[in-house]
C-alpha positions in Angstrom: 128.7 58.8 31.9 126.9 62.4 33.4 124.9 62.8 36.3 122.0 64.9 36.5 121.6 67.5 39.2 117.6 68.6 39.5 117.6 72.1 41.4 114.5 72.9 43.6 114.3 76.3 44.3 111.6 79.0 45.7 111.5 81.1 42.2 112.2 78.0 40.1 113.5 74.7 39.2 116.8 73.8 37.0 118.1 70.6 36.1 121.8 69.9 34.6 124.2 67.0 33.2 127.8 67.1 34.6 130.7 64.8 33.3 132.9 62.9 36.1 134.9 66.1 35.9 132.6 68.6 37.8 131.8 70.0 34.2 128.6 71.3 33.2 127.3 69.8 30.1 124.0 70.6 29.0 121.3 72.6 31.4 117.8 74.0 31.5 115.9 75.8 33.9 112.1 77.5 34.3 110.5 80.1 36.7 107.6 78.7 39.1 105.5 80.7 40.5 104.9 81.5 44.4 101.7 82.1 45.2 100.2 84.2 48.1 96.6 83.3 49.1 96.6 85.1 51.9 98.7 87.8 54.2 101.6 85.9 55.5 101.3 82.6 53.3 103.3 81.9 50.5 102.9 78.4 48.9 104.4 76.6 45.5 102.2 73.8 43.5 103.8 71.0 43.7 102.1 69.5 40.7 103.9 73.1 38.9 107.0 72.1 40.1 107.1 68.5 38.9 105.8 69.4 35.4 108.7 72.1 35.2 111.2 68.9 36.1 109.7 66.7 33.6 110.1 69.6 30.6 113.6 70.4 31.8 115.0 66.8 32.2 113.6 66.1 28.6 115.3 69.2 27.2 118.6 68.0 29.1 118.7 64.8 27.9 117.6 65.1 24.2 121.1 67.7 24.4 123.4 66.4 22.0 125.9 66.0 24.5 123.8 63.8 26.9 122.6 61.9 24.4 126.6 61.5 24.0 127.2 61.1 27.5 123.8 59.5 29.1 122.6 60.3 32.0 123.8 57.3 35.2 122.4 58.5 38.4 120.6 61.9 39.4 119.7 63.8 42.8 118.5 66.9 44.2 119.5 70.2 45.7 116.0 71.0 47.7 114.7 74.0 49.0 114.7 73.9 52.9 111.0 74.1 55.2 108.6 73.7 52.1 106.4 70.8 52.9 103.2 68.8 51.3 100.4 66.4 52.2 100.8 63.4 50.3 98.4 60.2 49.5 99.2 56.8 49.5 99.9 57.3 45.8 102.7 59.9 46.6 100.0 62.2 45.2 99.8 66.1 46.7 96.9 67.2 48.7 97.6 70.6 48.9 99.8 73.5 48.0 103.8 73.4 49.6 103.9 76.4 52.1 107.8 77.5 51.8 110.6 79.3 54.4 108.8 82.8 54.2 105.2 81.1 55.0 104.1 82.8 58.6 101.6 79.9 59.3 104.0 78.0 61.8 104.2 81.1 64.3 101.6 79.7 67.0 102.8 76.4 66.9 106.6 77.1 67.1 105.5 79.4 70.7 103.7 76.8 71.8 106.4 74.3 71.3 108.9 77.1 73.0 106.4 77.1 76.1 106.5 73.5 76.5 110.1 72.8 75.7 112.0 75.6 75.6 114.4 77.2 72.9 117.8 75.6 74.4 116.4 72.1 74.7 114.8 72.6 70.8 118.1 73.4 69.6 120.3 70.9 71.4 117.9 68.0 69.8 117.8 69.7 66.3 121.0 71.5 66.1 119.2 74.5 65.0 117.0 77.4 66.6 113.3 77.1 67.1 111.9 78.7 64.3 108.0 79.3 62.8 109.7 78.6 59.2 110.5 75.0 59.9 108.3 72.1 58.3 107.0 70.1 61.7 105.5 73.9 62.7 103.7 74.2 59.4 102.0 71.0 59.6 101.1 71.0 62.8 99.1 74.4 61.8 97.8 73.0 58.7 94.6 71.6 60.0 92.4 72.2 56.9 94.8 70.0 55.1 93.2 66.9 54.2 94.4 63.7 56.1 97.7 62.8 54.8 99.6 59.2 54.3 103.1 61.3 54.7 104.4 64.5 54.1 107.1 65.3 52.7 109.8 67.7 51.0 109.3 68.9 47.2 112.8 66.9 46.7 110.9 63.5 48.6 107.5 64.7 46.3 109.3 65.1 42.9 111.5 61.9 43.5 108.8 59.7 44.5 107.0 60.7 41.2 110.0 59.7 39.3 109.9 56.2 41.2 111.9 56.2 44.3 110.6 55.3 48.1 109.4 57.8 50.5 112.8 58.5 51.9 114.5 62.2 53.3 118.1 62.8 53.7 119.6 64.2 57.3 119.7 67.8 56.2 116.2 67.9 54.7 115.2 66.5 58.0 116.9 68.9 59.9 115.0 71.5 57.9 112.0 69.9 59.5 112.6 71.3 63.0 111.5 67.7 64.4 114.8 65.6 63.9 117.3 64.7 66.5 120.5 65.2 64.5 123.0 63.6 67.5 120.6 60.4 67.4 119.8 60.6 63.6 115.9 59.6 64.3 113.2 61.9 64.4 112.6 63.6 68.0 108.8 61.4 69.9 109.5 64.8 72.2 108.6 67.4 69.9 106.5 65.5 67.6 104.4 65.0 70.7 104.3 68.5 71.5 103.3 69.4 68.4 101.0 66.5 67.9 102.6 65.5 64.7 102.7 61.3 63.8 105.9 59.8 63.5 104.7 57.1 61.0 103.3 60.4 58.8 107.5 61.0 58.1 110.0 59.5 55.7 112.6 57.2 56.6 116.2 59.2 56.9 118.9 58.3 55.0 122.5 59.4 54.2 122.6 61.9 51.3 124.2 60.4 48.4 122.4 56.7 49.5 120.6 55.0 46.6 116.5 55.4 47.3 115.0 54.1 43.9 115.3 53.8 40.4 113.8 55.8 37.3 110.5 54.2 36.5 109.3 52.9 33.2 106.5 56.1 33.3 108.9 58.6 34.6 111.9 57.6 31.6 108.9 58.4 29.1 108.6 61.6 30.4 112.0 62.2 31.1 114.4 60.9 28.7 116.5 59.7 31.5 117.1 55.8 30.9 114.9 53.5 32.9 116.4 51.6 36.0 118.6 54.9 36.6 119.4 55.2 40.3 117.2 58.1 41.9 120.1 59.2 45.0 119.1 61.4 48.1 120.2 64.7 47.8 120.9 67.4 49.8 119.3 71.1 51.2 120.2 73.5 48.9 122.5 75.1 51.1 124.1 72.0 51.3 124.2 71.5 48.0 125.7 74.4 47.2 128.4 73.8 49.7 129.4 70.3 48.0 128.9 71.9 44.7 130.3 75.0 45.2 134.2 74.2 46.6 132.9 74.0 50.3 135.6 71.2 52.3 135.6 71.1 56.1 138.0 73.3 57.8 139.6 74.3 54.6 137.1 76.7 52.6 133.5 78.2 53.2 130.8 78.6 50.9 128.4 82.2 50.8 125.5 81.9 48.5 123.6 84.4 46.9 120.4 84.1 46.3 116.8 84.4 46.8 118.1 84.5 50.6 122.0 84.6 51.2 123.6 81.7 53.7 127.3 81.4 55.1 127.8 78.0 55.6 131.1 76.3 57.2 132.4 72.5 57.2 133.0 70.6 59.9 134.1 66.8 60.5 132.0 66.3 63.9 129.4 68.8 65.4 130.6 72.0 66.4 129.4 72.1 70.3 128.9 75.6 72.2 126.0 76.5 69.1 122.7 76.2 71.5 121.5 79.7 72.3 123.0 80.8 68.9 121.1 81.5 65.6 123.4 78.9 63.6 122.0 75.6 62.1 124.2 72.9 62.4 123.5 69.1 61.3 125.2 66.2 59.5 125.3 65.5 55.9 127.4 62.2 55.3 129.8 60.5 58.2 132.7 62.7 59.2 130.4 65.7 57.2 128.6 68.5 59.4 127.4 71.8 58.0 127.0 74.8 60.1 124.9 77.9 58.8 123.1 80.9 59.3 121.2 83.0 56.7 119.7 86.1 55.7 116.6 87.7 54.2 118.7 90.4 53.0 119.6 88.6 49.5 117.8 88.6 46.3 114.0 88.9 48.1 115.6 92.3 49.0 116.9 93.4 46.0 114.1 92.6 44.2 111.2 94.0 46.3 113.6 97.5 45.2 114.0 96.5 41.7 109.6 96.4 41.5 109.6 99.3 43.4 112.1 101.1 40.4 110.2 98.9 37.9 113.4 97.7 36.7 112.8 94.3 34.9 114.7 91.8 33.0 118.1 93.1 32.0 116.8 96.2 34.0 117.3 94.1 37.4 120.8 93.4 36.5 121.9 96.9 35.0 120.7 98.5 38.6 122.8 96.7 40.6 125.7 96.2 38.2 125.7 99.8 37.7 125.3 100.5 41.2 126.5 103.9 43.1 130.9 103.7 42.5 130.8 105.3 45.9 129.3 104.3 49.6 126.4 106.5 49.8 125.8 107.1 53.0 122.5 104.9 53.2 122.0 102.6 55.9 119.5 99.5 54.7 117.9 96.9 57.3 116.7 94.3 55.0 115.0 92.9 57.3 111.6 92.3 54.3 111.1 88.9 55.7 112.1 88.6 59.4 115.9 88.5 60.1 116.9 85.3 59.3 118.4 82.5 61.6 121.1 84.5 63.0 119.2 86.6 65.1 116.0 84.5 65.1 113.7 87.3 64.9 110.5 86.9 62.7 109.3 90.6 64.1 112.5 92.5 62.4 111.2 95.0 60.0 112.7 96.2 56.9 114.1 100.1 57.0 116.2 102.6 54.9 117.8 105.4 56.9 119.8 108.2 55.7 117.5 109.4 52.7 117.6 112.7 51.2 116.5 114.4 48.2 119.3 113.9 46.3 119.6 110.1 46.9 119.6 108.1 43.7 118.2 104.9 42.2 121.9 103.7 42.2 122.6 105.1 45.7 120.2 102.7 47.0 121.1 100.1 44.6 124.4 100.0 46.4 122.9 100.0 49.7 121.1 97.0 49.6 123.8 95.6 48.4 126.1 96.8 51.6 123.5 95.2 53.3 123.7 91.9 52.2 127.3 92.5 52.6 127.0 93.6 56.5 125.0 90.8 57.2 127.4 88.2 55.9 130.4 90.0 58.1 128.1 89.4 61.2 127.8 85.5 60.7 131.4 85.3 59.8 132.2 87.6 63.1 129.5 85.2 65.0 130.8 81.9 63.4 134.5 83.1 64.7 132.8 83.5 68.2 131.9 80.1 68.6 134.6 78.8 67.2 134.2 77.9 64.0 135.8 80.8 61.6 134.9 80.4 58.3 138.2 79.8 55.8 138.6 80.6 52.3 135.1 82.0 50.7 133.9 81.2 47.5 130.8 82.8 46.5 127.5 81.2 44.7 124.4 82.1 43.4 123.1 84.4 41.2 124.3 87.1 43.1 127.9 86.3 42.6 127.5 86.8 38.9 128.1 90.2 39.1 131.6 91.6 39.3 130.5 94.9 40.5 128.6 93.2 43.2 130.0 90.8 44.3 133.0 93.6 44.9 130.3 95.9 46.3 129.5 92.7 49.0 133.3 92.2 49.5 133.5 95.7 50.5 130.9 96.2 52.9 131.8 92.9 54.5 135.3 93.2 55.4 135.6 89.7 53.3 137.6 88.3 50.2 135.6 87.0 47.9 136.0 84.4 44.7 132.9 83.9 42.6 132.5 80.5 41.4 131.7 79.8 37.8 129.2 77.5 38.0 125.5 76.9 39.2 126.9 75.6 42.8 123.5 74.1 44.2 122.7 71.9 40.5 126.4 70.9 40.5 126.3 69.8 44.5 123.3 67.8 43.2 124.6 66.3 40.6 128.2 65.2 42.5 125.6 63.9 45.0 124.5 61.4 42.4 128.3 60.3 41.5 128.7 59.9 45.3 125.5 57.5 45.1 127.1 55.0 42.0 130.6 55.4 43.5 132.1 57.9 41.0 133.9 59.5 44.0 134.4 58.5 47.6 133.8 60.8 49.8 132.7 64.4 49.5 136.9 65.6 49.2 136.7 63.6 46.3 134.3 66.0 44.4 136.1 68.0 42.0 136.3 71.8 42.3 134.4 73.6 40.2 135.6 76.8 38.3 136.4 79.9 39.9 136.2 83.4 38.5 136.9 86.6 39.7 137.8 87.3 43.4 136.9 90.2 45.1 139.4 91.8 48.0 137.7 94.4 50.1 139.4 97.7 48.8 141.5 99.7 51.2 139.9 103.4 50.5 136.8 102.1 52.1 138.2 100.1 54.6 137.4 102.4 57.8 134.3 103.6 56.5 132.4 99.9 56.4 134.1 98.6 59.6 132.4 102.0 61.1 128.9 101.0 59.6 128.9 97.7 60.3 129.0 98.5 63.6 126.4 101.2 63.2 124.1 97.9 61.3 124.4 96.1 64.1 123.5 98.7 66.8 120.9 99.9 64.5 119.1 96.3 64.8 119.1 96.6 68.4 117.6 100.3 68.4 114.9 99.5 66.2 114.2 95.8 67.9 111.3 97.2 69.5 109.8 99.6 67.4 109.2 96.5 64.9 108.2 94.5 68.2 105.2 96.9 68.6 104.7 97.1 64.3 104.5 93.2 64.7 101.7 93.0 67.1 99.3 95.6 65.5 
């Protein structure tokens, strides 16, 4: 027996077989591309995105070791806010705006003016936000009239032969569902003139929503009748796949945008007026999260600017500055993330000279993904949920050098995990699904590699410029404020 774990991410897609042990087995994976039709839009294909699914679950399970071990169940790890129009036929209407897509802006202050920020996060669990899904179809008026929309993970399932149905965290990640009463809010669906009956039913992740159609095991590989299972937000994911356990270890993930993200058995209460996200996941499962901009967005807009490519992208920052340099870096390239909730927030790099090197800033953004992580974790601790043990995912926590670089700046141990954490939360989704484990404690850990303990030499220096980050932010708040409105 494996279970297949199908990865939806913003840069690309990767599927993977796991055995009952938490052991990757065979795995495959494909760039998509983001398009950007327009000055603030930024939009996947969804018909892309399911053709890269079909190639990659074919390649996985024509693997001699799933053809060993076949596939029994699969779900998905799903990129949070991205949302489609959908037929009758579960067909797309139009392009997926994602997270970074600005289109929501209007429609998330008008729902502020009529409802207010505090009220929006006590009935979501999370902070009004233009990047949410209910704010992007409620601006999308030149869509064509749609039967539902949906998620990429509800599109791409649906396609393989499973009912219109969304898990609790992907609709959280809709800004439009009340997570105490597990339904979907009539208030702000009102406000925002959005149809109830145009969204999925919610489910339970891990809750059996279909089975593998005779079309879609043709294309696939993956034996008809196969349960399709809900799956998760990535985050989420990543958090089941990646050693996450509620009150006992935390999960930071590195990647296109880096996330802390915390376990708790109920929901956490004193969060409203905060930037955290907070909503359930199973019974007796809540996740609580903030991210960041400042991850691999960040570190690649520098890598184009160096026109470092390929193993280029990986030698800058493994090779990084040995030293701090005496940078400061607001990554700040696509709003500020959850924390602070501020869309405006501009990116900036202070303390440049003419001797600063490629590697100087190489390091520096990297001490700023690192900084940022230290304020959740000091904000988390605040409201009284401090984050435990850390393992780090993503492809950011590949890197020894790093990851170290991260630990460093934020004041954090660090243990890298040795595995895809997001695939592999998907994946034990789908053995949660058929009963191969019980409850999420049941997932086995995955490996763990190198762990990173901030080093003592530095010590003083980073708990004296984290503190100059976060003023910093403040300072400049209204400078981008003004930059924003030209």
């Amino acid at each position: 027996m494996s279970l297949l774990g199908i990865d939806l991410g913003t840069s690309g897609v990767r599927v993977a077989a796991y055995d009952l042990a938490g052991g990757e087995i065979a795995a495959a994976s494909a760039g998509t591309t983001l398009h950007r039709p327009a000055p603030g839009l930024a939009e996947l294909d969804a018909e892309e995105v399911m053709a890269a699914v079909i190639r990659l679950c074919a390649e996985v399970t024509a693997s001699a070791p799933v053809r060993a071990d076949p596939v029994e169940s699969l779900s998905f790890a799903v990129l949070g806010e991205a949302v489609l129009p959908v037929d009758g036929a579960g067909k797309a209407l139009a392009p997926a705006p994602v997270s970074m897509d600005r289109r929501g802006e209007t429609t998330a202050a008008c729902l502020a003016d009529v409802l207010g920020n505090r009220v929006v996060q006590e009935i979501t669990g999370q902070p009004l936000h233009p990047m949410f899904a209910v704010h992007k179809i409620s601006a999308s008026a030149q869509w064509p009239v749609a039967a539902q929309y949906q998620s990429l993970g509800e599109y791409v399932a649906g396609q393989l032969g499973a009912r219109p149905a969304v898990d609790l965290t992907m609709a959280a990640r809709t800004g439009a569902f009340d997570v105490q009463r597990r339904q979907w809010s009539p208030d702000i669906l009102d406000a925002l003139g959005v149809n109830a009956t145009t969204l999925a039913e919610v489910v339970s992740a891990g809750t059996v929503v279909g089975a593998v159609s005779t079309e879609a095991a043709a294309w696939t590989g993956v034996r008809a009748g196969t349960p399709i299972i809900a799956g998760l937000h990535d985050q989420a994911a990543s958090f089941v796949g990646g050693g996450g356990r509620a009150a006992t270890s935390c999960v930071v993930s590195f990647g296109s945008s880096d996330c802390l993200t915390v376990g708790t058995a109920s929901r956490p209460i004193g969060l409203d007026g905060t930037g955290f996200a907070s909503y359930p996941v199973r019974e007796n499962l809540w996740v609580t999260l903030a991210g960041t901009a400042a991850g691999g967005w960040a570190l690649t807009w520098l890598a184009d600017l160096v026109r470092a490519t390929g193993q280029e992208w990986e030698a800058l920052y493994d090779v990084s500055a040995q030293a701090p340099p005496g940078l400061l870096v607001m990554p700040y390239f696509a709003g500020s993330g959850t924390l602070d909730n501020d869309p405006d927030a501009r990116a900036a790099v202070l303390g440049l000279t003419l001797e600063t090197s490629r590697s100087d800033l190489a390091r520096a953004f990297l001490e700023a993904s690192g900084f940022e992580i230290a304020k959740i974790a000091d904000a988390l601790a605040r409201s009284g949920v401090p984050p435990t043990q850390a393992y780090a995912v993503g492809g950011g926590a590949r890197s020894v050098s790093a990851l170290q670089v991260r630990a460093d700046a934020a004041g954090i141990p660090l243990t890298g995990v040795a595995a895809n954490a997001s695939t592999r939360g998907a994946a034990m989704v789908a053995g949660l699904g058929i009963g191969a484990f019980g409850t999420v404690t049941d997932v086995p850990l995955p490996p763990v590699g190198f762990r990173a303990e901030p080093r003592h030499e530095h010590t003083s220096w980073y708990a004296a410029q984290r503190a100059t980050f976060a003023a910093t932010y403040q300072t400049l708040r209204p400078v981008n404020q003004a930059l924003a409105a030209l």
